[in-house]
N, C-alpha and C positions, 0 to 999 in steps of 0.2 A: 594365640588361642589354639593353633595346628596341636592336636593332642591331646586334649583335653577330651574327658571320656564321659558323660550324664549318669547322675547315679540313677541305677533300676530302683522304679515304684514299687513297691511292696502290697500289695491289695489287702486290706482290712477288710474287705467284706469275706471274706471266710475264715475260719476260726484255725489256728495249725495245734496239730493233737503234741499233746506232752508226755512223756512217760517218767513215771519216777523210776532211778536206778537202783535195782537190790542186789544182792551177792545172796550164793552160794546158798547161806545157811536161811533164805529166807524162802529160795527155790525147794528145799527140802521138805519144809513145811508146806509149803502150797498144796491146796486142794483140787488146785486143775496144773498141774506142770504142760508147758507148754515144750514144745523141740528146742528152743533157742533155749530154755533154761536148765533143762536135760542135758544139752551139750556143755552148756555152762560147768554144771555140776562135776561132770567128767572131766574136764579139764581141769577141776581146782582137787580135784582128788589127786593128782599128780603129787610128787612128792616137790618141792622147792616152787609149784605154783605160785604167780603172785597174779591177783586179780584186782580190777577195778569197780566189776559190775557189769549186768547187765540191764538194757532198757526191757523194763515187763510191760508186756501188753496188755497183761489186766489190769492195770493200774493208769489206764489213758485218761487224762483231762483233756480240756481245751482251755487255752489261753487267750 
C-alpha cells in the first residue's frame, strides 16, 4: 500500500469559466480586439505561420 497517492477532490461548488478558441480571422473582425488577440494576429501575419488559436475572453461560459 507504501505509495499509493489519493486522488485530489475537485469542488463542484463553483462553476470553472470556459473559453471558445478562435483564430486570427475571427480576431480581425472583432468589435472589442483584445491584446492576446492583437498579438495573435501579428504573429499569424508572419509568413509560413501555423496557428491553432486563441482562447477569447469574450466568449467565456461556465460549465
Amino acid at each position: 500500500m507504501a505509495g499509493k497517492k489519493a486522488k485530489k477532490q475537485v469542488s463542484s461548488a463553483k462553476p470553472q469559466a470556459q473559453y471558445k478558441i478562435v483564430t486570427s480571422d475571427v480576431c480581425e473582425v472583432c468589435k472589442k480586439q483584445c491584446a492576446r488577440g492583437i498579438q495573435y494576429m501579428a504573429l499569424m501575419e508572419r509568413p509560413g505561420a501555423v496557428g491553432g488559436g486563441v482562447p477569447c475572453i469574450l466568449t467565456r461560459y461556465f460549465k
